[in-house]
KOLTI-473311 format. One record per atom (N, C-alpha, C, O): residue in three letters; residue number from 1; atom name; x, y, z. Coordinates in steps of 0.2 Angstrom, whole numbers. Example, Ala and Ser with C-alpha at 12.3 -4.5 7.8 and 13.67 -1.06 7.14 Angstrom:
2
<resn->ALA	resi->1	name->N	x->66	y->-28	z->39>
<resn->ALA	resi->1	name->CA	x->62	y->-22	z->39>
<resn->ALA	resi->1	name->C	x->66	y->-16	z->39>
<resn->ALA	resi->1	name->O	x->71	y->-17	z->42>
<resn->SER	resi->2	name->N	x->64	y->-11	z->35>
<resn->SER	resi->2	name->CA	x->68	y->-5	z->36>
<resn->SER	resi->2	name->C	x->64	y->0	z->39>
<resn->SER	resi->2	name->O	x->67	y->6	z->40>
END
This chain:
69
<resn->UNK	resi->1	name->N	x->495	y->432	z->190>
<resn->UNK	resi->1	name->CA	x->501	y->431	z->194>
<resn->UNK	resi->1	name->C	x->501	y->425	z->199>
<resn->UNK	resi->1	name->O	x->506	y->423	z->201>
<resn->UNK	resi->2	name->N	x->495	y->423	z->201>
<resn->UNK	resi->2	name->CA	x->493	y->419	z->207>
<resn->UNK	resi->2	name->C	x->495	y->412	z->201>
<resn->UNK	resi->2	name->O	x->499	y->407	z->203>
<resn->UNK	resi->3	name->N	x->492	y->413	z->197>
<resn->UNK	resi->3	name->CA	x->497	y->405	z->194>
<resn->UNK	resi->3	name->C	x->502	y->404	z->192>
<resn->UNK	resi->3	name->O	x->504	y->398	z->191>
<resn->UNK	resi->4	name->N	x->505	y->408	z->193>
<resn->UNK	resi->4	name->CA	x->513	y->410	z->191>
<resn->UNK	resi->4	name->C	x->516	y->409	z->198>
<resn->UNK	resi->4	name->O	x->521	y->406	z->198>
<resn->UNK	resi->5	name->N	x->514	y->411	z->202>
<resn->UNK	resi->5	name->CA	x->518	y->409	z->209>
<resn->UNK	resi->5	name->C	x->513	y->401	z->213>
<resn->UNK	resi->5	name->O	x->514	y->400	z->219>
<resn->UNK	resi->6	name->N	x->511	y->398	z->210>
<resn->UNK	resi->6	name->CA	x->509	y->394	z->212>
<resn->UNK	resi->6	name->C	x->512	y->389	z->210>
<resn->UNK	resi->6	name->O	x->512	y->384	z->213>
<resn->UNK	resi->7	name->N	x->514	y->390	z->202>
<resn->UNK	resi->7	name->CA	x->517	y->382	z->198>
<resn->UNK	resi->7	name->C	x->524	y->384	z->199>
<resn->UNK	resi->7	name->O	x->528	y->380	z->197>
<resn->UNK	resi->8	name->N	x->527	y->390	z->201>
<resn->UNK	resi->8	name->CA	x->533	y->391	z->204>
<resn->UNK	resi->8	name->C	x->534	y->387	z->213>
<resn->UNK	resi->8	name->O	x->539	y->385	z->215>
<resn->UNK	resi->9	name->N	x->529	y->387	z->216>
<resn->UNK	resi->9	name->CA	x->528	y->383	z->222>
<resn->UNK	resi->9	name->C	x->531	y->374	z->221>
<resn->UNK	resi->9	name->O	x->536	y->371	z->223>
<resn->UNK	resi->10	name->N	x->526	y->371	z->217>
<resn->UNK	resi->10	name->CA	x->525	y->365	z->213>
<resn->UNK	resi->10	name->C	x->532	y->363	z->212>
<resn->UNK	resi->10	name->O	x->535	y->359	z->215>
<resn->UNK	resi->11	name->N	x->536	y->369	z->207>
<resn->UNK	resi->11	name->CA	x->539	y->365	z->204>
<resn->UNK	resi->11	name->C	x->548	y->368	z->209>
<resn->UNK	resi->11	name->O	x->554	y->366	z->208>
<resn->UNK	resi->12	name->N	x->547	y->371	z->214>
<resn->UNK	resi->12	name->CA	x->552	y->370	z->221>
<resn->UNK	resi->12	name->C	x->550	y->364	z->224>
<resn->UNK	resi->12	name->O	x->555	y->360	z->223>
<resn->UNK	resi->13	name->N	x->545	y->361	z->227>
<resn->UNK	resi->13	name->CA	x->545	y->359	z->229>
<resn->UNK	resi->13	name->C	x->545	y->352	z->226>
<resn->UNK	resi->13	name->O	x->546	y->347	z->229>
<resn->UNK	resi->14	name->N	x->544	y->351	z->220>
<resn->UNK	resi->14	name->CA	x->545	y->342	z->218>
<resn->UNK	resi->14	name->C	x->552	y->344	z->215>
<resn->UNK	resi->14	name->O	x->555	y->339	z->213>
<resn->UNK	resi->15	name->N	x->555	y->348	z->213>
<resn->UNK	resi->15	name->CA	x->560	y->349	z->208>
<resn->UNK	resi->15	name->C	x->568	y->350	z->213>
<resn->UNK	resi->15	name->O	x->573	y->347	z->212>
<resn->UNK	resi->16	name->N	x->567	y->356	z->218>
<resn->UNK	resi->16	name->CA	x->574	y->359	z->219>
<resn->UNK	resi->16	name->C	x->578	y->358	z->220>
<resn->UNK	resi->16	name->O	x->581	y->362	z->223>
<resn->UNK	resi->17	name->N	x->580	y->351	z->219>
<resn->UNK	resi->17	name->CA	x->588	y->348	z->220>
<resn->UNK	resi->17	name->C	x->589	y->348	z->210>
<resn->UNK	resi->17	name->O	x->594	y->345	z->207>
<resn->UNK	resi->18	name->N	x->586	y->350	z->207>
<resn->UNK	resi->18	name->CA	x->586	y->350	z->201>
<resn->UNK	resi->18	name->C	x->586	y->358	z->198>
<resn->UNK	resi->18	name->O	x->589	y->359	z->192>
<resn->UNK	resi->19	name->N	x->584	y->362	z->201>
<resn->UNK	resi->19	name->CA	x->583	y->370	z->198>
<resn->UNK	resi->19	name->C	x->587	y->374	z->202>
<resn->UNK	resi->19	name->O	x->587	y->373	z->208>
<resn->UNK	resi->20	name->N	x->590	y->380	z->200>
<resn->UNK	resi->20	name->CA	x->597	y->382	z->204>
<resn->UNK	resi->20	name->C	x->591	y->390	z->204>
<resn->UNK	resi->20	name->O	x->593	y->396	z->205>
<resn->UNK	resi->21	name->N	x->584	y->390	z->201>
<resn->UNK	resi->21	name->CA	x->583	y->396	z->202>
<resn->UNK	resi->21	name->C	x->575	y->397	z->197>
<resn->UNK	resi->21	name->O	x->575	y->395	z->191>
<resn->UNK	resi->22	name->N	x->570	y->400	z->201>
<resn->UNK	resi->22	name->CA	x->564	y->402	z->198>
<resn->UNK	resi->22	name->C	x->564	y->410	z->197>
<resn->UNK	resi->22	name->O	x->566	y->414	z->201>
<resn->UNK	resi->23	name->N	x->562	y->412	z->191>
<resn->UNK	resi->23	name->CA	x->561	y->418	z->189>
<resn->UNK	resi->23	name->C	x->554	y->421	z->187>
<resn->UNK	resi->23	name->O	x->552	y->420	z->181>
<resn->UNK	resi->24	name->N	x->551	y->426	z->191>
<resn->UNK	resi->24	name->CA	x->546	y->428	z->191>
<resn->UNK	resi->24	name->C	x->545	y->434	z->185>
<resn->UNK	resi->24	name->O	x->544	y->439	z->189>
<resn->UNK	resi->25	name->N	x->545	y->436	z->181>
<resn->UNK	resi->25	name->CA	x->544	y->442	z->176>
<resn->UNK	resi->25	name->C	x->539	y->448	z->175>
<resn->UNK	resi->25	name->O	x->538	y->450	z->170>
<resn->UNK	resi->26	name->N	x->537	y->450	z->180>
<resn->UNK	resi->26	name->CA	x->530	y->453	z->178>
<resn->UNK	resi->26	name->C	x->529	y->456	z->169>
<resn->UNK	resi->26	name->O	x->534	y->457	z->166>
<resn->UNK	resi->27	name->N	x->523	y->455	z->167>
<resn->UNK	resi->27	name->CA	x->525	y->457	z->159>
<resn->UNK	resi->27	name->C	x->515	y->461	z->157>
<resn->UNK	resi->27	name->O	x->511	y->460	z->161>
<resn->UNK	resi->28	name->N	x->516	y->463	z->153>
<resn->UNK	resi->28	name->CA	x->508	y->466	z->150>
<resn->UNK	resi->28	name->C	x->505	y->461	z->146>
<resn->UNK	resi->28	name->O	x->507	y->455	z->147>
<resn->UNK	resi->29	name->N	x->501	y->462	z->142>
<resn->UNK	resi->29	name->CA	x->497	y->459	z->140>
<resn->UNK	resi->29	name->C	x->495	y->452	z->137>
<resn->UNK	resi->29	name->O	x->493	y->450	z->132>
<resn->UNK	resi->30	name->N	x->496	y->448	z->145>
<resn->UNK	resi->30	name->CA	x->492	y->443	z->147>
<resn->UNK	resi->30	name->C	x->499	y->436	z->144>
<resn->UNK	resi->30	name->O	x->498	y->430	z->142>
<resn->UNK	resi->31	name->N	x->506	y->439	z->146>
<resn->UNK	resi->31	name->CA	x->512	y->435	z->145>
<resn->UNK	resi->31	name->C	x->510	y->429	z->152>
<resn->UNK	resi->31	name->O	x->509	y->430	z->157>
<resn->UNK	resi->32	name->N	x->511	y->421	z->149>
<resn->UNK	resi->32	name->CA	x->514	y->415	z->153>
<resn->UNK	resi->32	name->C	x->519	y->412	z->151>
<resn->UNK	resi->32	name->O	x->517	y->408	z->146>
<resn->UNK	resi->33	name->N	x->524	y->413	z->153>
<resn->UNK	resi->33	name->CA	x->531	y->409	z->146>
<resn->UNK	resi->33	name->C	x->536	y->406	z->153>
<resn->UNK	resi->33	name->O	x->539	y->409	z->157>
<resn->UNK	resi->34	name->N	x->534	y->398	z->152>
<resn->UNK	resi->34	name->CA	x->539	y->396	z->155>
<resn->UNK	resi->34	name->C	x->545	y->393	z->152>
<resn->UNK	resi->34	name->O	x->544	y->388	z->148>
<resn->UNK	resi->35	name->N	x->552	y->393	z->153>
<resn->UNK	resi->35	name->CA	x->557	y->390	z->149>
<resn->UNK	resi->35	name->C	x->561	y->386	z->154>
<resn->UNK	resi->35	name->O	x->559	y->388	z->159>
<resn->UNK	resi->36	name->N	x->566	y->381	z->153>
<resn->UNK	resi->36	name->CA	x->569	y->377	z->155>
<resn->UNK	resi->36	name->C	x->577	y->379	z->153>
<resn->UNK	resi->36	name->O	x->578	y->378	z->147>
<resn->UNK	resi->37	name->N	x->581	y->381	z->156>
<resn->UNK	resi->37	name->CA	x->586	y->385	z->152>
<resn->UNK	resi->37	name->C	x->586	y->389	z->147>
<resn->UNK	resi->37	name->O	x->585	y->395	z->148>
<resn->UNK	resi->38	name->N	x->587	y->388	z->139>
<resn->UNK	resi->38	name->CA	x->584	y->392	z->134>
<resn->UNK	resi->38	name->C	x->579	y->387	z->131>
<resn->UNK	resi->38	name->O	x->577	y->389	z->126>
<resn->UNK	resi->39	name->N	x->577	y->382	z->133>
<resn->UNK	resi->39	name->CA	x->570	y->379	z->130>
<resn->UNK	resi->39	name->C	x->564	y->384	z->133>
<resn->UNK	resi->39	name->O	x->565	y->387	z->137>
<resn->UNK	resi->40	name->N	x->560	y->384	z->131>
<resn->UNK	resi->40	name->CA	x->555	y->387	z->129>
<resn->UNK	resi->40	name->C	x->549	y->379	z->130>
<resn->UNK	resi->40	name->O	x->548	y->375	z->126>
<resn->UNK	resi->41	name->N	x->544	y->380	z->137>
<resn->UNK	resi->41	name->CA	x->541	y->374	z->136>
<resn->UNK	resi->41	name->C	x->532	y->375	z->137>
<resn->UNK	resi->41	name->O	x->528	y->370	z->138>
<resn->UNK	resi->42	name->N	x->531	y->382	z->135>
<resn->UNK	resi->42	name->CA	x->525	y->385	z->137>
<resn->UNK	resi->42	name->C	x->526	y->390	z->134>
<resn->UNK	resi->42	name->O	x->532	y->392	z->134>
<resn->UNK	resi->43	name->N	x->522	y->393	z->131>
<resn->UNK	resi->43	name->CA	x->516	y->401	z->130>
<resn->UNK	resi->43	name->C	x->512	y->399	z->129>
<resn->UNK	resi->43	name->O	x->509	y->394	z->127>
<resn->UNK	resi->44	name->N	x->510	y->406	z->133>
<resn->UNK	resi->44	name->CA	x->501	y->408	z->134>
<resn->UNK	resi->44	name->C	x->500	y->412	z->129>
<resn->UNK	resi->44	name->O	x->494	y->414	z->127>
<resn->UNK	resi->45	name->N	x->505	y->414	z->125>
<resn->UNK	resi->45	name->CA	x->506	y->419	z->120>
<resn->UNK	resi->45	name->C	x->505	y->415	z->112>
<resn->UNK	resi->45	name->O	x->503	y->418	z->108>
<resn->UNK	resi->46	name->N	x->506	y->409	z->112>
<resn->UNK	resi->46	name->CA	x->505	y->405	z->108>
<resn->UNK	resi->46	name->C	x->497	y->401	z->106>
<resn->UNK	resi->46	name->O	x->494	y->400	z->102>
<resn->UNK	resi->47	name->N	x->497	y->399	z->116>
<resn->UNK	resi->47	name->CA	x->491	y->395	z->117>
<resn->UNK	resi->47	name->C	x->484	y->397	z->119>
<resn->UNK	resi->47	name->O	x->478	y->394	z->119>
<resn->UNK	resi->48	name->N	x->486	y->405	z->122>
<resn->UNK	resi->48	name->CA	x->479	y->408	z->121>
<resn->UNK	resi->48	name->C	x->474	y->405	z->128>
<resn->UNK	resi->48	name->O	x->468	y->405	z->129>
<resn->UNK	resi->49	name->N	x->480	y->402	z->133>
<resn->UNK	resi->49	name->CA	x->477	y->398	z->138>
<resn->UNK	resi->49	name->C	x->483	y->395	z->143>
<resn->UNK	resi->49	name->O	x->488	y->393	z->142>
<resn->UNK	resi->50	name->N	x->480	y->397	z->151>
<resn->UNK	resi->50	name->CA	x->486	y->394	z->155>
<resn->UNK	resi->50	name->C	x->485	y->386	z->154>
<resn->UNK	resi->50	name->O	x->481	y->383	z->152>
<resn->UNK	resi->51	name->N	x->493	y->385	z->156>
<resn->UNK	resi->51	name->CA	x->493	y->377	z->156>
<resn->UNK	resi->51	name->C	x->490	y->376	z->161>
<resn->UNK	resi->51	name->O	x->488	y->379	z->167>
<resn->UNK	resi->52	name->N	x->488	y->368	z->159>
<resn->UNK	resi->52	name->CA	x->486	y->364	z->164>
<resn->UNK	resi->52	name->C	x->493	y->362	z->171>
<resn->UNK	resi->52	name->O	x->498	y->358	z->169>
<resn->UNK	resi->53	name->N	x->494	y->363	z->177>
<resn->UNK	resi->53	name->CA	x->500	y->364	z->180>
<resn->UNK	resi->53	name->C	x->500	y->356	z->180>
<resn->UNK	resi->53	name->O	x->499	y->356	z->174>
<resn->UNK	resi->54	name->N	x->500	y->353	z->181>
<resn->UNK	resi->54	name->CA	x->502	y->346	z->182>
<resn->UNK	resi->54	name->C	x->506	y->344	z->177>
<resn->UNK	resi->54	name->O	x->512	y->342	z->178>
<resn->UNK	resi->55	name->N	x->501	y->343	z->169>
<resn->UNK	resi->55	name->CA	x->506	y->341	z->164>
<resn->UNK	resi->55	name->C	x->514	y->343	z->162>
<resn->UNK	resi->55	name->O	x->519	y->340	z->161>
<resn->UNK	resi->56	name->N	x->511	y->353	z->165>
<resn->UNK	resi->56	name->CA	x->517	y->354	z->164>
<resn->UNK	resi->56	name->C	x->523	y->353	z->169>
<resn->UNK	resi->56	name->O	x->529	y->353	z->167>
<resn->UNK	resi->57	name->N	x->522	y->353	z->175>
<resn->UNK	resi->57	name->CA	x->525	y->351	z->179>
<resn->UNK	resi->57	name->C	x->528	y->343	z->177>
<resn->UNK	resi->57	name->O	x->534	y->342	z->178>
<resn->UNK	resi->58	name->N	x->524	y->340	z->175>
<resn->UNK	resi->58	name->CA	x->529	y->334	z->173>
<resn->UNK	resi->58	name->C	x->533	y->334	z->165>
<resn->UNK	resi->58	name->O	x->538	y->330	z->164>
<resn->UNK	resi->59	name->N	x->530	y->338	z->163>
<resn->UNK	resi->59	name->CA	x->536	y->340	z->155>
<resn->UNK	resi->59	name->C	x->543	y->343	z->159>
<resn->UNK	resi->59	name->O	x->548	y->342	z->157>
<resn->UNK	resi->60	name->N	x->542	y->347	z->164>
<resn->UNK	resi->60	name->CA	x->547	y->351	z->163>
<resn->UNK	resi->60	name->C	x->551	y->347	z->171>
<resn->UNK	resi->60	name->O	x->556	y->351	z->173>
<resn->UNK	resi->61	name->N	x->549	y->341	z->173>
<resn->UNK	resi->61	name->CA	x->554	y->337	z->175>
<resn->UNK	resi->61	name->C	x->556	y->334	z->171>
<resn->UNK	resi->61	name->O	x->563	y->334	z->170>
<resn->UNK	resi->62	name->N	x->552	y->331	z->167>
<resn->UNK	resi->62	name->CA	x->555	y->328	z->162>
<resn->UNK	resi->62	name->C	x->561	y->331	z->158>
<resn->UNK	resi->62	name->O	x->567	y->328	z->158>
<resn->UNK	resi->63	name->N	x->560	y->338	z->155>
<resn->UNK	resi->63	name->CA	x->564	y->340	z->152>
<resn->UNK	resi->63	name->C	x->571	y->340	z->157>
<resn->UNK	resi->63	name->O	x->575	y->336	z->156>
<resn->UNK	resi->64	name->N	x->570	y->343	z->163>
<resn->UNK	resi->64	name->CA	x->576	y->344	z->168>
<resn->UNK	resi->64	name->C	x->581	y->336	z->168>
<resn->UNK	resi->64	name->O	x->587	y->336	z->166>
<resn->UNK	resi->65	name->N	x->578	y->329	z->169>
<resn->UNK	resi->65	name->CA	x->581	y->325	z->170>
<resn->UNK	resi->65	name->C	x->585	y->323	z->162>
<resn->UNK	resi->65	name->O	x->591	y->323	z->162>
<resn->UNK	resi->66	name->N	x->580	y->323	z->155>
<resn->UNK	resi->66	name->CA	x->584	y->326	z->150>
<resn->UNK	resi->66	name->C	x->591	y->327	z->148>
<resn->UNK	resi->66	name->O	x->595	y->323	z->145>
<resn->UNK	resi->67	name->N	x->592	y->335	z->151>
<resn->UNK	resi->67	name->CA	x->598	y->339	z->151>
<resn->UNK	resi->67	name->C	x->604	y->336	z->157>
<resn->UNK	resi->67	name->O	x->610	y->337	z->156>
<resn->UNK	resi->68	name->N	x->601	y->332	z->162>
<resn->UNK	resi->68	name->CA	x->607	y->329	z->166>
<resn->UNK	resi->68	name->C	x->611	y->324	z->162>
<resn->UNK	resi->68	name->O	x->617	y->323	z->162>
<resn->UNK	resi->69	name->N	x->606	y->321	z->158>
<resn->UNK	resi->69	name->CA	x->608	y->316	z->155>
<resn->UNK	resi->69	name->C	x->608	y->309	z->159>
<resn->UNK	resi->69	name->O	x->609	y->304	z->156>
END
């Protein structure tokens, strides 16, 4: 959970004129799924490893600017 509220920190603080809201899930057995609306830009469920926060942080600007078009 501490990684999960910390790349939630990150990404208020470079993003929140862009994000109308962070959601935190508590979940069992060893869930990290972060999505971008219905994009899906991360699992730990898939990758068997937290991301690296930076890169994703900057995917998931990227994706943000993206969608504004």
């Amino acid at each position: 959970m501490p990684q999960a509220v910390s790349l939630s920190k990150q990404l208020m603080n470079l993003c929140s004129w862009d994000i109308s809201g962070v959601s935190l899930i508590p979940a069992d057995g060893g869930a990290f799924e972060v999505s971008v609306g219905y994009k899906l830009m991360y699992s730990k469920l898939e990758t068997g490893e937290f991301p690296d926060e930076s890169i994703l942080v900057d995917e998931i600007r990227s994706e943000l600017f993206t969608q504004q078009g």
